[in-house]
C-alpha positions in Angstrom: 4.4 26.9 29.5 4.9 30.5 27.9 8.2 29.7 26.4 6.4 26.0 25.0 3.7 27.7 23.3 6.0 30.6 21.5 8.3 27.5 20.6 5.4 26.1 19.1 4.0 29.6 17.4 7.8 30.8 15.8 7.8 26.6 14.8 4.9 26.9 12.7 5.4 30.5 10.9 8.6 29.2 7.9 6.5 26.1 7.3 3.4 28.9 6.9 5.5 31.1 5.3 6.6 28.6 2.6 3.4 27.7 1.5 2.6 31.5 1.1 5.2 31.7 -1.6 4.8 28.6 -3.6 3.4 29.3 -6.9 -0.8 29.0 -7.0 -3.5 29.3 -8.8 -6.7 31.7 -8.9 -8.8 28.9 -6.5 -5.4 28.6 -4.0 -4.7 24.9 -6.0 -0.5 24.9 -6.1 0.3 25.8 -9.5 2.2 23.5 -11.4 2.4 25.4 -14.7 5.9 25.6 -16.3 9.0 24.0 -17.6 10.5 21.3 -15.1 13.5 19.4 -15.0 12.5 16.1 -13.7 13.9 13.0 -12.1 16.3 12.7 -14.5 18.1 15.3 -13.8 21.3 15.9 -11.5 19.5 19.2 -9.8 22.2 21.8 -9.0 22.4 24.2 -6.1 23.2 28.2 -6.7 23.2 30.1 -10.0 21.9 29.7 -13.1 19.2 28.5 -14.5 20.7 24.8 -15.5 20.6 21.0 -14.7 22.4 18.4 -15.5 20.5 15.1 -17.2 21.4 11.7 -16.8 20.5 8.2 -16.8 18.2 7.4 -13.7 16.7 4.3 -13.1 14.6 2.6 -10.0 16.7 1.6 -7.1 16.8 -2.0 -6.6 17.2 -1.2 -2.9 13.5 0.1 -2.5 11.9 -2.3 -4.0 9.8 -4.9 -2.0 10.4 -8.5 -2.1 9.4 -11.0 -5.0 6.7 -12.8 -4.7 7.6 -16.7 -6.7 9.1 -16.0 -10.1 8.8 -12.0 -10.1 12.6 -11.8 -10.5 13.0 -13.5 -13.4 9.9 -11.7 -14.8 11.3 -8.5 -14.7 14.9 -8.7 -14.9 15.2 -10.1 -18.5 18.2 -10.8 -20.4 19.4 -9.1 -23.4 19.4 -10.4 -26.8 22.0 -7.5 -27.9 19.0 -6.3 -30.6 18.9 -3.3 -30.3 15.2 -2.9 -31.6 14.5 -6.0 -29.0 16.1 -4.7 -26.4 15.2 -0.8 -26.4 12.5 -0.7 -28.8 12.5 3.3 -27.9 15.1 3.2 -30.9 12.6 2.3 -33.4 10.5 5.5 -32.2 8.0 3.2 -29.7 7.2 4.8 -26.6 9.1 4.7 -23.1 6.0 4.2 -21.0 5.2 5.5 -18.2 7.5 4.3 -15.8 10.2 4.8 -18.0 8.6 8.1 -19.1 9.2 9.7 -15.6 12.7 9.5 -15.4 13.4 10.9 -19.1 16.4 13.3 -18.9 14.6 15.7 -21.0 12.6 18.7 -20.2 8.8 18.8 -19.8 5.9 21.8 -19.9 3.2 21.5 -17.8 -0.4 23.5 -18.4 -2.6 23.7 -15.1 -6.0 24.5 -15.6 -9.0 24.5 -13.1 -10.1 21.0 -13.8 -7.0 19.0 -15.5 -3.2 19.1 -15.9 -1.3 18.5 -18.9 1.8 17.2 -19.3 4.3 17.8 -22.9 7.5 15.9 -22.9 10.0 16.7 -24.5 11.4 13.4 -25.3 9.1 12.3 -28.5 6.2 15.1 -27.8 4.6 12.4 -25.6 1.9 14.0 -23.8 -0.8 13.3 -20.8 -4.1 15.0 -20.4 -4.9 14.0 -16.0 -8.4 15.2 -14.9 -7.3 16.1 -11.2 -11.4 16.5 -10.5 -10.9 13.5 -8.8 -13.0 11.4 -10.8 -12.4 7.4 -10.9 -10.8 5.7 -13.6 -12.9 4.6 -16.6 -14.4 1.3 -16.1 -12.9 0.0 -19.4 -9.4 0.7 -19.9 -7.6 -0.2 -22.6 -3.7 -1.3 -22.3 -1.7 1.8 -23.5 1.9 2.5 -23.2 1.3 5.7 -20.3 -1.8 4.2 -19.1 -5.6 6.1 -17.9 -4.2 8.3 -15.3 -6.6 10.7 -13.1 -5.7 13.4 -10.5 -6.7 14.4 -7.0 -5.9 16.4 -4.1 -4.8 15.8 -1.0 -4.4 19.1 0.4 -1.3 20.9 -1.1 -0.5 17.4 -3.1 -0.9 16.1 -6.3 -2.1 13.0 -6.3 -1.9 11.1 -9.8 -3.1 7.5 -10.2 -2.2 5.4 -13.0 -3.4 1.8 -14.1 -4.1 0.1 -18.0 -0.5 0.0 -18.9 1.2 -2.6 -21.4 3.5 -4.7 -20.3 6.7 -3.0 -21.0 10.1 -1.5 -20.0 9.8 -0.3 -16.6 13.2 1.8 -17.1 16.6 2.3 -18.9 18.4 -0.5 -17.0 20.0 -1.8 -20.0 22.0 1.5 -20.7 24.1 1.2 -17.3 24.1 -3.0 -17.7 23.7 -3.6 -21.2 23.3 -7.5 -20.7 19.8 -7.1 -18.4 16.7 -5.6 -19.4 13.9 -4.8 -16.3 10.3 -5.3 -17.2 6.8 -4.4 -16.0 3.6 -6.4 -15.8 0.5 -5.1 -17.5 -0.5 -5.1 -13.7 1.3 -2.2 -12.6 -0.2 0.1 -10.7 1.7 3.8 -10.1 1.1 6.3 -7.8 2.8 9.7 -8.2 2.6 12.2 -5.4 3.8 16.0 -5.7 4.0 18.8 -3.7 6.0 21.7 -3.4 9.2 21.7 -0.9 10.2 25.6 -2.2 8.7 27.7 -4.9 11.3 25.7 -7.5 11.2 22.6 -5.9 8.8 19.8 -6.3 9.1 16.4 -4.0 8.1 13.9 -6.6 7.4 10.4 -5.5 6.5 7.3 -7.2 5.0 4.1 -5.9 5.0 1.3 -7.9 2.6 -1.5 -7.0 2.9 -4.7 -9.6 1.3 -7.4 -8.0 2.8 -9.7 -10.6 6.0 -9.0 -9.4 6.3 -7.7 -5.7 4.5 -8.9 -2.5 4.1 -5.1 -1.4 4.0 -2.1 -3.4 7.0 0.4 -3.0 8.1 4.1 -3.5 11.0 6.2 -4.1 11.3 9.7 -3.8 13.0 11.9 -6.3 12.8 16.3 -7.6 11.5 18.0 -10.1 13.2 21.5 -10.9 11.3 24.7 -11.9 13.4 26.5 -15.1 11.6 29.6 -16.1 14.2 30.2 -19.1 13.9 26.6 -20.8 11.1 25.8 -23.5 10.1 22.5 -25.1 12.1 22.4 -28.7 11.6 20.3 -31.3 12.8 16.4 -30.9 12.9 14.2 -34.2 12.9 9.9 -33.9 15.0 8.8 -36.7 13.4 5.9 -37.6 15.6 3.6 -39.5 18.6 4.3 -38.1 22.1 2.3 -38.8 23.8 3.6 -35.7 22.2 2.6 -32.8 24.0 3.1 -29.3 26.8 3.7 -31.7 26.8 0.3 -33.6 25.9 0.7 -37.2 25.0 -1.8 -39.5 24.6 -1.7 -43.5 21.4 -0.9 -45.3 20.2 -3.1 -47.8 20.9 -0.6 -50.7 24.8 -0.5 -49.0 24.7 -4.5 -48.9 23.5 -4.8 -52.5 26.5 -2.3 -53.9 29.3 -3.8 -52.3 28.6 -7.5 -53.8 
């Protein structure tokens, strides 16, 4: 019985131990202040103060079933437009789903009452009250949606509805004839909490009841970088080259007949 209850004492002291060093805040919240590599990233292991992005999109193999006609509602074909089929390169949003799996760096500012979010990636930004106050009661369709904050012990709870119907993620760049879209339905549910003191366990539940029977979740990291900053990112609106195919202006058309 001795040796049970020591088993179960030494057990509990790293988990104890971990939270102790995870950053926090003046009121013991987890502070989530800083510059994070996100889910799309390819997180290394050892030194330096580096990450690798890359294209990351929603695995086909978590998702729930389809309720009648949900597969054909979300996985679209292409038209090969570019504006039409990634209207990103015309300088619209990603949205939120999209949004969280952005190879590009992100700040976030913690304060007692609210935590805000600056993407890189277009200076997108979100302001969450994590108060844990309900969604308004009218909420208008936007591209990253009313999202409020809670929590749930040592975990970030964030909770998302209002969103447009729009690109759920960037599909199209790893099979360039199919495009996967969301419902103005969607519901997402984005749980954090800390795993090490650079280490966040970030996972997303996507609920769409246009399109599933059940919701579902994946689980992916975000990475603390104390050395990175946000820098400046310019949409060229405009632009002749898209995904490397470039077309004439109008000016360019006019001078060559």
């Amino acid at each position: 019985m001795k040796n049970f209850v020591l088993f179960v004492i030494f057990g509990l002291i790293p988990a104890v131990a971990q939270g102790q060093t995870i950053p926090r805040t003046t009121d013991g919240k987890p502070d989530y202040t800083g510059v994070w590599a996100g889910p799309g990233f390819t997180h290394r292991v050892g030194p330096g103060d580096t990450d690798t992005p890359r294209v990351t999109t929603y695995d086909p193999a978590k998702m729930s079933p389809f309720k009648p006609g949900g597969e054909a509602f979300m996985n679209r074909p292409a038209t090969r437009d570019p504006i039409k089929d990634d209207p990103t390169a015309a300088c619209l949003p990603n949205g939120l789903t999209r949004q969280i799996l952005s190879p590009y760096a992100q700040q976030w500012i913690q304060t007692p009452n609210q935590i805000i979010i600056l993407y890189e990636y277009m200076h997108f930004f979100r302001v969450i009250p994590t108060d844990g106050r309900p969604h308004s009661k009218d909420v208008e369709l936007s591209w990253m949606g009313d999202s409020v904050g809670k929590w749930e012990g040592d975990t970030l709870v964030i909770d998302t509805i209002g969103l447009k119907e729009w690109m759920m993620d960037a599909t199209h760049d790893s099979k360039p004839d199919q495009l996967r879209i969301h419902s103005d339905q969607l519901h997402a549910i984005e749980r954090l909490r800390y795993i090490d003191p650079t280490t966040v366990s970030y996972q997303v539940t996507i609920d769409d009841p246009k399109i599933f029977t059940a919701p579902w979740s994946q689980d992916f990291q975000m990475k603390l970088h104390p050395t990175w900053k946000i820098i400046e990112f310019v949409c060229e609106e405009n632009n002749r080259c898209m995904f490397g195919k470039c077309t004439e202006s109008d000016a360019q058309k006019t001078s060559r007949e």
